[in-house]
DOLUM-471440 format. One line per field, with one value per residue (C-alpha): residue number from 1; x, y, z. Coordinates in nm, 3 decimals. Each point is the difference from the previous one (the first is absolute). Layout:
num: NUM;...
c1: X;...
c2: Y;...
c3: Z;...
END
This chain:
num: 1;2;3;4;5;6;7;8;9;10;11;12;13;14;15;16;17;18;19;20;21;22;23;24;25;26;27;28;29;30;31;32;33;34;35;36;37;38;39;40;41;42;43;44;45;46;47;48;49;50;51;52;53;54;55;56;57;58;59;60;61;62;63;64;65;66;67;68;69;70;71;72;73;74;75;76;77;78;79;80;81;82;83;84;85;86;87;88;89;90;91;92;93;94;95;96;97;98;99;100;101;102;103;104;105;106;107;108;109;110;111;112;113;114;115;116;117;118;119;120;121;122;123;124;125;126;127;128;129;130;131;132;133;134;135;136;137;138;139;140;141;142;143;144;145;146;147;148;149;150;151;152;153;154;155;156;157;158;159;160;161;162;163;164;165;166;167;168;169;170;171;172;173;174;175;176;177;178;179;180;181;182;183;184;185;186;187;188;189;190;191;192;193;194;195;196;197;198;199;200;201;202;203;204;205;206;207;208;209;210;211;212;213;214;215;216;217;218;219;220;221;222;223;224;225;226;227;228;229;230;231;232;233;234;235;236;237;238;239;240;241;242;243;244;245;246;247;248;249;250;251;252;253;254;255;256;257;258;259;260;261;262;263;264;265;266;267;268;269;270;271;272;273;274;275;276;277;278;279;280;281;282;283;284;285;286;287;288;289;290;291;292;293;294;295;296;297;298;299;300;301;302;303;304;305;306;307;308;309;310;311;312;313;314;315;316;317;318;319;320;321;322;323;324;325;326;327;328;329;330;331;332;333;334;335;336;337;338;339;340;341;342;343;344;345;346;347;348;349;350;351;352;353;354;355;356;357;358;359;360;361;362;363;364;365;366;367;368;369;370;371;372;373;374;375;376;377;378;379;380;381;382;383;384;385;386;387;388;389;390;391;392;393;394;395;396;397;398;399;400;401;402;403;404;405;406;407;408;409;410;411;412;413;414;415;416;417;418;419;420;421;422;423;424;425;426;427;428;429;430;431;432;433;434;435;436;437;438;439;440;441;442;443;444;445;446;447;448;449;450;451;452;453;454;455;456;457;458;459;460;461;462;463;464;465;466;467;468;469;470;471;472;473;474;475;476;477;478;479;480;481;482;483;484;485;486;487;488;489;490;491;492;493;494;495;496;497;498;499;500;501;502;503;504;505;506;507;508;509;510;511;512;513;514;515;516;517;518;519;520;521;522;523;524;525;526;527;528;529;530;531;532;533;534;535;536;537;538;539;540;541;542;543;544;545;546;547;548;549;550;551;552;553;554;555;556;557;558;559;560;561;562;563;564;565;566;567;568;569;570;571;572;573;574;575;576;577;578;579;580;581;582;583;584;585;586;587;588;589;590;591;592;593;594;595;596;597;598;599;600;601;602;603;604;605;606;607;608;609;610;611;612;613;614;615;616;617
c1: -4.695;-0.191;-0.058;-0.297;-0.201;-0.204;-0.361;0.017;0.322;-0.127;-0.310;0.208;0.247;-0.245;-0.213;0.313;0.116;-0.337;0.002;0.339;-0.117;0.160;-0.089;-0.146;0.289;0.206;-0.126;0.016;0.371;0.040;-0.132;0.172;0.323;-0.045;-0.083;0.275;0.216;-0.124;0.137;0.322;0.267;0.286;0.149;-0.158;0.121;-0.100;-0.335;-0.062;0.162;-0.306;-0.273;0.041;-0.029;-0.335;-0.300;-0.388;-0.123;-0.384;-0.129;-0.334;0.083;0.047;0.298;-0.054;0.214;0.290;0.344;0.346;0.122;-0.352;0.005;0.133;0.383;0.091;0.269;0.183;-0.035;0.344;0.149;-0.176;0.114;0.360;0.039;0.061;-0.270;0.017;-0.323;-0.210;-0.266;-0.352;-0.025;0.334;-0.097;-0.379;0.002;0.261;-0.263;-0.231;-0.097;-0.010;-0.054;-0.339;0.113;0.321;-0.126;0.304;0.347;0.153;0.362;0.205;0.270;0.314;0.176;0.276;0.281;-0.041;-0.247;-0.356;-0.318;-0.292;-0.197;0.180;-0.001;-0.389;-0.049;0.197;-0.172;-0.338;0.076;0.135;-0.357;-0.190;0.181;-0.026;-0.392;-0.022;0.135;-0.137;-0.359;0.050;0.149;-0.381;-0.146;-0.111;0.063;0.233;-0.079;-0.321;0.116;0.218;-0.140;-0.033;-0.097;-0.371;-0.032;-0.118;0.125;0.202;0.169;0.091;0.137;0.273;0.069;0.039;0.224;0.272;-0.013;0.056;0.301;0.152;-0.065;0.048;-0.065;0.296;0.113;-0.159;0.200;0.246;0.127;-0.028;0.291;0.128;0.049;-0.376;-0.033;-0.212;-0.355;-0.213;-0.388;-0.216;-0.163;-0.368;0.086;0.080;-0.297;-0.261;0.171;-0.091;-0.362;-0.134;0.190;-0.144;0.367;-0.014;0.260;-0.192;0.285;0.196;0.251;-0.225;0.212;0.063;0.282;0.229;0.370;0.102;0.308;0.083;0.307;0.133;0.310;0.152;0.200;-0.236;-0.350;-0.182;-0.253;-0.294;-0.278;-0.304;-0.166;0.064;-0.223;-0.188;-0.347;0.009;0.002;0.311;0.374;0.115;-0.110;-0.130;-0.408;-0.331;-0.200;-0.177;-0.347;-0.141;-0.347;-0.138;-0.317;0.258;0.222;-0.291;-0.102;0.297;0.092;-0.394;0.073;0.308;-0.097;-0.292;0.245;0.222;-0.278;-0.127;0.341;-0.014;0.151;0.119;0.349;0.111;0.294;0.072;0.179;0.246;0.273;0.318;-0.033;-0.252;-0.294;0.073;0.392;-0.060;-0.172;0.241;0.170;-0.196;0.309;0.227;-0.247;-0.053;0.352;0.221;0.283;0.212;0.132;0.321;-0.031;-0.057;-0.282;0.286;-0.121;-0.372;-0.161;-0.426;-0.110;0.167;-0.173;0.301;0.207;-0.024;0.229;-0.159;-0.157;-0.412;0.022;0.170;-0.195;-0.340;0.103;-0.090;-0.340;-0.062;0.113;0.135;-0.249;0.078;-0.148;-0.044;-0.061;-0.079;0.362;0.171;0.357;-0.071;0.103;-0.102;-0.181;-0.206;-0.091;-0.352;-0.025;-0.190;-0.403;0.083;0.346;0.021;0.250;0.271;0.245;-0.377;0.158;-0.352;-0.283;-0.382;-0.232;-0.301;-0.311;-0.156;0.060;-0.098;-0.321;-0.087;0.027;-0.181;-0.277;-0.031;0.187;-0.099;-0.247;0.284;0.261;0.244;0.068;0.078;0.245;0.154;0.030;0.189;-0.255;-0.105;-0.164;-0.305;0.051;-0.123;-0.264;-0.178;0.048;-0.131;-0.290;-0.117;0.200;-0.187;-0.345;0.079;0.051;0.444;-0.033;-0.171;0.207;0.366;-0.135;-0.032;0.256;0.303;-0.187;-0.041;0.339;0.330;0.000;0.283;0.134;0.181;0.345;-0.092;-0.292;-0.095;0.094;-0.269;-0.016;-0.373;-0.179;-0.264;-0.244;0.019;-0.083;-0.281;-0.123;0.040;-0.143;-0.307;-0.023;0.066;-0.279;-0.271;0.126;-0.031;-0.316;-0.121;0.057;-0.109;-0.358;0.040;0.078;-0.286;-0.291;0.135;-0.079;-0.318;-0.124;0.108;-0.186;-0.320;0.003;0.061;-0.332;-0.211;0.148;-0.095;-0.365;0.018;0.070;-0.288;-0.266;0.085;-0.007;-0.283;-0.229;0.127;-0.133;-0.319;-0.055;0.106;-0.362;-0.376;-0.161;-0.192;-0.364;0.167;0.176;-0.331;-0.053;0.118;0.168;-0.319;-0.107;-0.225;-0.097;0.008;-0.319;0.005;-0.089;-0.198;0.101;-0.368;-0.050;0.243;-0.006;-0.123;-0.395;-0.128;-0.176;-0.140;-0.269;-0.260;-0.024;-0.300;0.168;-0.144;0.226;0.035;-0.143;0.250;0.271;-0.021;0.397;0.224;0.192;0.341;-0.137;-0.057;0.194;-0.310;-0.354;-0.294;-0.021;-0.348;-0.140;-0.383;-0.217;-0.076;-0.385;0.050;0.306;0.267;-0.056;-0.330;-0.164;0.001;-0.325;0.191;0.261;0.070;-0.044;0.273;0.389;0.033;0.172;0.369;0.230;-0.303;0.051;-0.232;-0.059;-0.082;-0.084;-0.360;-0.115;-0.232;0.068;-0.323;0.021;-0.328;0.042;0.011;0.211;0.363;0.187;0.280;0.305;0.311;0.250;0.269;-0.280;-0.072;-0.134;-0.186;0.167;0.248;-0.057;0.097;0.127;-0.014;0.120;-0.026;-0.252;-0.267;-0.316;-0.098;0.321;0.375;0.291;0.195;0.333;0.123;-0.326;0.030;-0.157;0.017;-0.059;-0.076;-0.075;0.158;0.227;-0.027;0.204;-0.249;0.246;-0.098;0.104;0.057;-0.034;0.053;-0.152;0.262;-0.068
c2: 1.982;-0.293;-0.278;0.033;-0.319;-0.114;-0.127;-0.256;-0.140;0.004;-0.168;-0.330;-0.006;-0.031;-0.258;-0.181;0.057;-0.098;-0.323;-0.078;0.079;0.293;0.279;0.279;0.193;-0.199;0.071;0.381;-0.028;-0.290;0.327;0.226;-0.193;-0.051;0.358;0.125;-0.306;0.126;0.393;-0.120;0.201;-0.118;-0.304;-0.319;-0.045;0.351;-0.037;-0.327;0.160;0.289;-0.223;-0.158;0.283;0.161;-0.070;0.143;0.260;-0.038;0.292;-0.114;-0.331;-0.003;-0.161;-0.302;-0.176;0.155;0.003;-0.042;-0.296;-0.089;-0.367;-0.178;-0.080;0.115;0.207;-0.342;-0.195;0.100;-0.046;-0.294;-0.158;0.060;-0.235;-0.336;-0.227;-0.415;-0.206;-0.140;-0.121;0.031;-0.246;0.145;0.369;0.009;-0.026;0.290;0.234;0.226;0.276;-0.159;-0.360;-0.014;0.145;-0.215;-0.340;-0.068;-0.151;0.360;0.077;0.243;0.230;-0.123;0.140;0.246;-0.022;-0.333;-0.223;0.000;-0.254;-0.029;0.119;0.330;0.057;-0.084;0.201;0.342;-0.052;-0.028;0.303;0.212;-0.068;0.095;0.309;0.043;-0.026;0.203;0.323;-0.065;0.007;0.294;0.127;-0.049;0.200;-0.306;-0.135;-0.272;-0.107;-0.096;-0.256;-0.211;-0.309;0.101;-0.346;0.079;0.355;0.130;-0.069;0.296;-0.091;-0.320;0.088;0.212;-0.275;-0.277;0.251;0.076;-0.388;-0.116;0.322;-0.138;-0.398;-0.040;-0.356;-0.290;-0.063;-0.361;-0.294;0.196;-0.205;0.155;0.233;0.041;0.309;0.162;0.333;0.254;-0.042;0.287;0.048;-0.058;0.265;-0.174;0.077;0.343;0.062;-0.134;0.275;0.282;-0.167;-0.022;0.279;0.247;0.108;0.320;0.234;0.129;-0.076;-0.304;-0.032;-0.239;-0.314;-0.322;-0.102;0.270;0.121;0.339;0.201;0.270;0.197;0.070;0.171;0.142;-0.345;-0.237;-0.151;-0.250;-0.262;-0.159;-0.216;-0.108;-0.334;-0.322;0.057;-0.375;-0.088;-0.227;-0.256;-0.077;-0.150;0.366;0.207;0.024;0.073;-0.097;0.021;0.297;0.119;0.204;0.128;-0.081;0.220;0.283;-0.091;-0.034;0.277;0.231;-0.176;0.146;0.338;0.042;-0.125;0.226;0.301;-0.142;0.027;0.310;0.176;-0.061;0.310;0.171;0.093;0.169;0.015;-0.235;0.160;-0.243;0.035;-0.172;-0.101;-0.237;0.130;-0.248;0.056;0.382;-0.086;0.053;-0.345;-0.134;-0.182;0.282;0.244;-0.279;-0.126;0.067;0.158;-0.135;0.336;0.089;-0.187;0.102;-0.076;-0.307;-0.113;0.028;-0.286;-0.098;-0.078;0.169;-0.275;-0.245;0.165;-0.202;0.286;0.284;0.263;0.026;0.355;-0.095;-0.262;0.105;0.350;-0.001;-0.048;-0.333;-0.339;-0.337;-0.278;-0.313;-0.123;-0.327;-0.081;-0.334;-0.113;0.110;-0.096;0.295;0.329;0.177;0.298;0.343;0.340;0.000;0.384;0.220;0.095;0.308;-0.104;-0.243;-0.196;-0.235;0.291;0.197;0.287;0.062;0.190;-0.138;0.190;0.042;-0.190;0.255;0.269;-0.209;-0.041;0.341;0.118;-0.281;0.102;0.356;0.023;-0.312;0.103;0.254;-0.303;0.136;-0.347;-0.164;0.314;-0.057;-0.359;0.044;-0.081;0.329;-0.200;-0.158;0.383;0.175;-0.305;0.129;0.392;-0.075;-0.202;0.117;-0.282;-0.215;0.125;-0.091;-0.366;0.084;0.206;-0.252;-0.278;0.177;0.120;-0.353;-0.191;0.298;-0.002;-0.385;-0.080;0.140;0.008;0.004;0.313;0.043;-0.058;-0.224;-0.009;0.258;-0.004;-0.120;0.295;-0.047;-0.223;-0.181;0.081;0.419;-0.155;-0.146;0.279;0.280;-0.217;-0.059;0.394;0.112;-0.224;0.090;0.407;-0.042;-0.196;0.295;0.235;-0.173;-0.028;0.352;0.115;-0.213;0.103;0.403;-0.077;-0.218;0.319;0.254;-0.235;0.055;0.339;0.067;-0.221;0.215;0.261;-0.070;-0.110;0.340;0.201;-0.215;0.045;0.359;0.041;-0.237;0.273;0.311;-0.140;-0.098;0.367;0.129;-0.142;0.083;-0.105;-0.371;0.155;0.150;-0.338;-0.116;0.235;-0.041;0.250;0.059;0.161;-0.278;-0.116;-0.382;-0.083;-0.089;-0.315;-0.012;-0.255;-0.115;-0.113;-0.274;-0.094;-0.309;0.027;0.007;-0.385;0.160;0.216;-0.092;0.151;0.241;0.126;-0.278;-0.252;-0.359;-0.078;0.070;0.006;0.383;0.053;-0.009;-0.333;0.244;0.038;-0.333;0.062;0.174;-0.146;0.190;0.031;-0.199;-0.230;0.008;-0.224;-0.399;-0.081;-0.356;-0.271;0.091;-0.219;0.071;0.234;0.352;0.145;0.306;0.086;-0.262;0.107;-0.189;-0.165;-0.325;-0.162;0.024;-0.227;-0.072;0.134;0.156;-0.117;0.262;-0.253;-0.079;0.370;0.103;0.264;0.229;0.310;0.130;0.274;-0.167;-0.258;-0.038;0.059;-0.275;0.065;0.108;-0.235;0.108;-0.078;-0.320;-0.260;-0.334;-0.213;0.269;0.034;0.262;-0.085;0.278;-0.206;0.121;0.290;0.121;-0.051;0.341;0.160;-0.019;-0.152;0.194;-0.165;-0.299;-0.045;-0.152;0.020;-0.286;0.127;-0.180;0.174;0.169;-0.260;-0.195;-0.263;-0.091;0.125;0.151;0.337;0.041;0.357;0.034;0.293;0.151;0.325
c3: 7.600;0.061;-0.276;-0.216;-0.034;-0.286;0.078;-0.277;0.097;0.390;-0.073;-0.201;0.251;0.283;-0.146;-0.010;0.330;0.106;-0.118;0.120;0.361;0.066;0.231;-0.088;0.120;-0.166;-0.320;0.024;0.059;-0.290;-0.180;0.165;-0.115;-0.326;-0.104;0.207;-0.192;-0.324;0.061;0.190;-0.199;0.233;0.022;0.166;0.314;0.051;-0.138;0.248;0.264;-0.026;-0.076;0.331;0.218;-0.207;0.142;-0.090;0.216;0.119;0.114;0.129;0.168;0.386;0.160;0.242;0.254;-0.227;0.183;-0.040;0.013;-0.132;0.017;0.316;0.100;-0.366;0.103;0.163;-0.345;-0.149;0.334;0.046;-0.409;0.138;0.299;0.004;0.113;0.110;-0.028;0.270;0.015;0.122;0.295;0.164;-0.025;0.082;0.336;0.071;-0.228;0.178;-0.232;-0.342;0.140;-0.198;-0.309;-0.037;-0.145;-0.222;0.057;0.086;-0.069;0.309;-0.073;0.073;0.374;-0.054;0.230;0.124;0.044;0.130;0.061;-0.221;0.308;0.035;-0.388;-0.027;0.263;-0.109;-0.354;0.168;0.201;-0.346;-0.147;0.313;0.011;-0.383;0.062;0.281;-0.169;-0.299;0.154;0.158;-0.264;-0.169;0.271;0.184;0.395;-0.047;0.379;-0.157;-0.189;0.214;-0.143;-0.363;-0.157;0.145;-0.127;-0.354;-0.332;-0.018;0.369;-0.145;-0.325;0.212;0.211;-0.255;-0.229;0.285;0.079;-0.291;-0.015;0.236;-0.007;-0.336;-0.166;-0.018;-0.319;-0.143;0.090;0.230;0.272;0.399;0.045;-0.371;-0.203;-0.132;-0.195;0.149;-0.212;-0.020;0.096;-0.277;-0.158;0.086;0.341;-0.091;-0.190;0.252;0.248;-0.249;-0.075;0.359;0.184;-0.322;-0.095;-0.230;-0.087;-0.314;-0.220;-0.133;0.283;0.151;-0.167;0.179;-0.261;-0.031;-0.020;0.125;-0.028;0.227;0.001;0.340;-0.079;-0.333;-0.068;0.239;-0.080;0.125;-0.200;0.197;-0.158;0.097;0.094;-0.226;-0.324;0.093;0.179;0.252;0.120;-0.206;0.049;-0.145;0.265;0.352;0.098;-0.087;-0.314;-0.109;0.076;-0.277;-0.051;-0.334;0.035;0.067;-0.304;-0.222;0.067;-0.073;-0.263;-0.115;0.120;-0.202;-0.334;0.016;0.079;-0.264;-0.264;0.089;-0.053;-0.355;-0.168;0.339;0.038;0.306;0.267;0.305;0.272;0.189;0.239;0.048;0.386;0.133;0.182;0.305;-0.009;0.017;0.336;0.306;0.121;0.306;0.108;-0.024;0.189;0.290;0.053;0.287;0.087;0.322;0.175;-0.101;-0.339;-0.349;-0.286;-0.091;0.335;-0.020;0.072;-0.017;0.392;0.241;0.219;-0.126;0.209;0.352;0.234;-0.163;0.238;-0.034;-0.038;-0.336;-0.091;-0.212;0.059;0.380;-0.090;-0.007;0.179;-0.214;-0.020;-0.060;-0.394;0.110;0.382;-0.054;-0.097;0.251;-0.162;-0.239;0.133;-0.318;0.102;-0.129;0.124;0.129;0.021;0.258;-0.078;-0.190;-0.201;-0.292;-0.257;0.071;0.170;0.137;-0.124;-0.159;0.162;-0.060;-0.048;0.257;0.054;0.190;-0.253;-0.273;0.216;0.102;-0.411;-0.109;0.246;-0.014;-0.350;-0.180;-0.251;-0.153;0.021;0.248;0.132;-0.310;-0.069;0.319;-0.029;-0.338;-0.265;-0.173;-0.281;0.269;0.164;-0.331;-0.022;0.319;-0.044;-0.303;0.082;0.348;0.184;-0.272;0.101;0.344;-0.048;-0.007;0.288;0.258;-0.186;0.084;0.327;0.079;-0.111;0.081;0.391;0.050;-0.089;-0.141;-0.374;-0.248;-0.125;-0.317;0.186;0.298;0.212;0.287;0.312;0.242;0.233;-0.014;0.296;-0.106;0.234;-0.065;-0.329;0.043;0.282;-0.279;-0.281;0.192;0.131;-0.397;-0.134;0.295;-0.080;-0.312;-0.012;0.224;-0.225;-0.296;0.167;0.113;-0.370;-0.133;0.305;-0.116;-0.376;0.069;0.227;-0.268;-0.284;0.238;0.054;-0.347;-0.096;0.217;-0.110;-0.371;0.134;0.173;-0.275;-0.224;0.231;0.008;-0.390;-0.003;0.217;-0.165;-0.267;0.090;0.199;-0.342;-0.153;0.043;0.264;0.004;-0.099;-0.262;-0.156;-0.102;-0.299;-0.298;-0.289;-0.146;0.271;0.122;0.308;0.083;0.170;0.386;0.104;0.316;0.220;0.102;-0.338;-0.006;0.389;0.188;-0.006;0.395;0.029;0.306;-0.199;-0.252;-0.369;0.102;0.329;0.233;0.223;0.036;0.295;0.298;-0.218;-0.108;0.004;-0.270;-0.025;0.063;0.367;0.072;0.308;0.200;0.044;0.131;0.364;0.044;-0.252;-0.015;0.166;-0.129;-0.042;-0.118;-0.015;-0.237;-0.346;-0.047;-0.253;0.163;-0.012;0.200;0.174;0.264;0.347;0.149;-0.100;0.023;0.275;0.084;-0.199;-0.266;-0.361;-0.200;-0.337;-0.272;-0.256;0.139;0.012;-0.206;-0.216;0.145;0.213;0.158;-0.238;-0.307;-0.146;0.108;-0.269;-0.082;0.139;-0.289;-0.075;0.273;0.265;0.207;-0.206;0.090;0.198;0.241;0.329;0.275;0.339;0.302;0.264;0.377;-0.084;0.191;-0.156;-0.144;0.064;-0.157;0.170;0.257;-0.060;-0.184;-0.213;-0.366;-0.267;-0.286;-0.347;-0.286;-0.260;-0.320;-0.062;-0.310;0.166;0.244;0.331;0.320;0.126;0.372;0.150;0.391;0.193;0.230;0.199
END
C-alpha cells in the first residue's frame, strides 16, 4: 500500500526545499522518503535500500525525449572511472581533435594505451571517435537525423548540450598542477553540464529518476551487483569536475517555486495516497544501445558490438542490414576512417533496421482526412489527432496548416521522420488542383444557397401579396368605404370645385380676347388670328385688323382695357400682366404657323419668366 502523506507536513517540507533550491521533483521524493522513513519497521539498510528505488507516479504528465540511457555516454562512466589516464595537455592534443575540437578548451587528460604503447595522436583521435559515436546513437536514439548534425557546435541548444556532455565523457579535465604524461584520476562531468542537457532538450520522465547526481545499484546475478553514479555533484567551471557552468532560467524557477507553495497551501487538511513505483520511468524504457548493436555472424550477444561500419572486410550486405551504404562522419579528415550507416529512403536508425513511415500517406490523409485528424494519428501523435477531430481540423486553419507542411517537406514522426516518397512537384500540382476544387465548390455551395435565399424571398413576397388581396376582395367595395357606422354617407367632392380655374374665360362666360383656351391647352392656338386695324401698342378701339410684322412682339401692357362691346374686363391674376410680351415668330400674318412656329408667353408667372410654346404639326 502506498504511503499516506500529510498535507501539513508536505506543505513545511516544501517551503523548505524551496528555498534550498531544490527541484520540484526532488521535493516530492524528500517526502516521499521521509514518510516511508517514518513507517520503516525493518531494519535500515533495508529501509534505504527501498527508499531509493520509490519514485512518485504522475499520471497526467507527458513523457519527453525520455530514454534509456537518458543522459549521454552514461553507460561508459563506470568504465570510464576505472582506467588509468596520463595528462596532456591542450596545445599537443588540439590539433588531432575533429569532433569535440570546439568543445575541448581545457588541458585534457587520455586514457592510458593497454598493451603497449601508443601516440597522443592515435589516442586523441580514438577518444574523439568514442564521443562521435556516443553522439550519433544517442541522437537517433531521440528520434532525430544524426546526419544532420555533422557539425553540432552550430546547431541548437539542445544539439549542443549532447555534444559538450559526451566530450567532456570522454576528454575529461587534467588534474591541477599535473605534469604532461603523469598519473590523473578520471574526473567526472559536472552536473551543470548535465542539467543544461535536461533544460534545453525538455527532458521529462514524469518522475524523480531524472537526477544528474545519483548512485544506482542493480543486481545482475543472485551474488553480483553493480553500483553506478552519476555526474560530479559541482557546477562548473571548477577544478572538481569537467564542463561548463550552468544555465538556469530564473523566470522558470520563480515560477515553480510560486506554483508549489500555492499547491502546498491549498492542501491544508488533505490527506491522501501517492502511488510510486520502484523502477524509473526512463530505465523501464528499452536500451537504445542494446536494440542497435551488432552482432558479427557466427558470434554471440558477448560479441555485439555498436557500428557494424567498424568492421573494414565486412560484406555490404551485412553492413546496415543491406539497406544502407557506410558514409564517412567526417570527409574532411581524411585520416579518420570512422564511419555510419546512411540508410536507403525508406529505412532508418544506426543498423536501418527501422521502417519510416510515408510522406505520401501522411499527405493523402491529411488532405482528404485532415479535418478528422487521420494524419496526426498516423504520424504518431493522437493527442494533436483528437485536437482536430475534435475541432473540425481547427475550423480549417489545422487542416490547410498540416496539408502544407506534411506536402512541402518530410516532417518528423513520433519515431523518426517519414520517408520522402513524395516529389515535390505532385505536391505542389495537387495542392494547387485541391484549392481551385475546392474553391469551386465553395462558390458553387454559396451561388446554391444565395439562389435558394432568393427564391425563398419571393416566395414570402408571393405568399403576402396573395394574403394581402384576399383580404382586400374580402371587403366592400370602394363606394362603399366612404360611409360610416352610423349609416352615413360622406359627402362627394366634385372635382370642378377645387380645380385650376380656365384663365381663358371671363367670370360672366365671355373670353379674353384671342386667348379663349384654358391655360392647360396652351399647346394649340386658333388657326387664324383676326385681323389688325392699327399698330400693336396702341389703345384698341377694336379688334385689330392685322398682326404685326414677323419677328416684332406685341406688347399687352399698352392695350386698353375696352372692347367695342363694353369695357374689357381686367384680366385675373394668372393672366398676362403689364409689361409681357408674346413672340410668334415666322407666322403668316393672319394665319398660325405650319411648322416650327413659337410662341413666347409671359404671363402667370409671379416671377416675371417667359413661357415658350412651339407649334409643330
Amino acid at each position: 500500500m502506498a504511503p499516506r502523506l500529510m498535507a501539513p507536513v508536505t506543505a513545511a517540507v516544501t517551503v523548505v526545499a524551496i528555498i534550498l533550491g531544490t527541484s520540484v521533483q526532488e521535493v516530492a521524493a524528500a517526502n516521499l522518503k521521509r514518510r516511508a522513513s517514518l513507517n520503516a519497521t525493518s531494519s535500515v539498510s533495508s529501509a534505504l535500500g527501498a527508499i531509493r528505488e520509490a519514485y512518485t507516479t504522475n499520471a497526467i504528465c507527458g513523457k519527453t525525449n525520455c530514454i534509456n540511457p537518458v543522459f549521454p555516454g552514461m553507460e561508459d562512466l563506470h568504465v570510464l572511472s576505472q582506467s588509468k589516464w596520463i595528462c596532456s595537455s591542450l596545445q599537443k592534443t588540439s590539433a588531432s581533435m575533429g569532433f569535440c575540437k570546439n568543445a575541448v578548451t581545457y588541458d585534457p587528460a587520455l586514457p592510458l594505451p593497454q598493451g603497449g604503447s601508443a601516440s597522443v595522436e592515435s589516442l586523441v583521435q580514438r577518444q574523439d571517435n568514442a564521443a562521435a559515436t556516443m553522439f550519433y546513437y544517442h541522437v537517433t536514439g531521440l528520434g532525430l537525423e544524426a546526419w544532420d548534425y555533422q557539425r553540432p557546435e552550430f546547431a541548437d541548444d539542445c544539439i549542443k548540450s549532447i555534444w559538450r556532455m559526451v566530450c567532456f565523457t570522454y576528454f575529461p579535465r587534467a588534474e591541477i598542477g599535473c605534469q604532461d604524461g603523469a598519473w590523473s584520476n578520471y574526473i567526472r562531468p559536472c552536473a551543470s553540464s548535465c542539467k543544461n542537457y535536461v533544460r534545453t532538450c525538455g527532458v521529462e520522465c514524469c518522475d524523480e529518476s531524472v537526477q544528474c547526481t545519483f548512485t544506482h545499484t542493480k543486481a545482475i546475478s543472485s551474488k553480483k551487483t553493480i553500483t553506478t553514479s552519476g555526474y560530479s555533484p559541482h557546477d562548473g567551471p571548477s577544478s572538481l569536475c569537467t564542463g561548463a557552468a550552468h544555465r538556469s532560467s530564473k523566470l522558470s524557477a520563480l515560477f515553480w517555486a510560486v506554483l508549489v507553495i500555492a499547491m502546498a497551501l491549498s492542501m491544508q487538511g488533505c490527506d491522501y495516497d501517492v502511488p510510486v513505483h520502484n523502477v524509473g520511468n526512463w530505465r523501464g524504457q528499452p536500451d537504445y544501445l542494446i536494440n542497435h548493436e551488432f552482432i558479427p555472424p557466427g558470434g554471440s550477444a558477448k560479441d555485439a558490438v555498436l557500428n557494424s561500419c567498424s568492421f573494414e572486410r565486412l560484406t555490404q550486405t551485412l553492413q546496415c542490414s543491406g539497406r544502407g551504404v557506410c558514409k564517412l562522419w567526417a570527409p574532411d579528415h581524411f585520416e579518420n576512417k570512422l564511419s555510419f550507416c546512411e540508410c536507403d529512403r525508406d529505412w532508418t536508425d544506426p543498423e536501418c533496421r527501422t521502417r519510416r513511415k510515408s510522406q505520401t500517406v501522411a499527405y493523402l490523409l491529411s488532405m482528404f482526412g485532415g479535418f478528422l485528424g487521420l494524419d496526426q494519428f498516423y504520424l504518431g501523435f493522437p493527442g494533436a489527432g483528437f485536437v482536430k477531430l475534435l475541432s473540425g481540423g481547427g475550423l480549417g486553419i489545422l487542416w490547410v496548416t498540416d496539408l502544407i507542411k506534411i506536402g512541402s517537406a518530410p516532417v518528423f514522426s513520433s519515431d523518426y521522420r517519414v520517408a520522402a516518397d513524395l516529389p515535390h512537384y505532385v505536391f505542389v500540382l495537387t495542392a494547387t488542383m485541391f484549392a481551385v476544387f475546392g474553391g469551386f465548390a465553395m462558390a458553387y455551395v454559396l451561388t446554391v444557397q444565395f439562389r435558394a435565399n432568393k427564391r425563398r424571398d419571393a416566395m414570402l413576397l408571393q405568399s403576402d401579396e396573395e394574403s394581402r388581396q384576399a383580404t382586400a376582395a374580402a371587403k366592400p367595395a370602394f363606394a362603399d368605404a366612404y360611409k360610416t357606422g352610423g349609416g352615413q354617407q360622406t359627402p362627394f367632392i366634385k372635382p370642378e370645385e377645387n380645380s385650376i380655374p380656365d384663365f381663358g374665360k371671363q367670370e360672366n362666360g365671355g373670353s379674353y380676347g384671342a386667348m379663349g383656351q384654358s391655360m392647360a391647352n396652351m399647346g394649340q392656338m386658333p388657326p387664324t388670328m383676326p385681323p389688325m386695324s392699327q399698330p400693336m401698342g396702341q389703345t384698341m378701339a377694336g379688334i385689330p385688323p392685322t398682326m404685326p410684322p414677323m419677328g416684332q412682339s406685341m406688347n399687352m401692357g399698352s392695350m386698353q382695357n375696352t372692347m367695342p362691346g363694353g369695357s374689357f374686363p381686367p384680366p385675373p391674376p394668372q393672366s398676362f400682366g403689364p409689361g409681357n410680351s408674346m413672340n410668334i415668330p415666322t407666322m403668316p400674318v393672319g394665319m398660325m404657323p405650319q411648322t416650327g412656329g413659337s410662341m413666347m408667353m409671359g404671363g402667370g408667372n409671379p416671377f416675371g419668366s417667359q413661357a415658350s410654346m412651339t407649334m409643330r404639326p
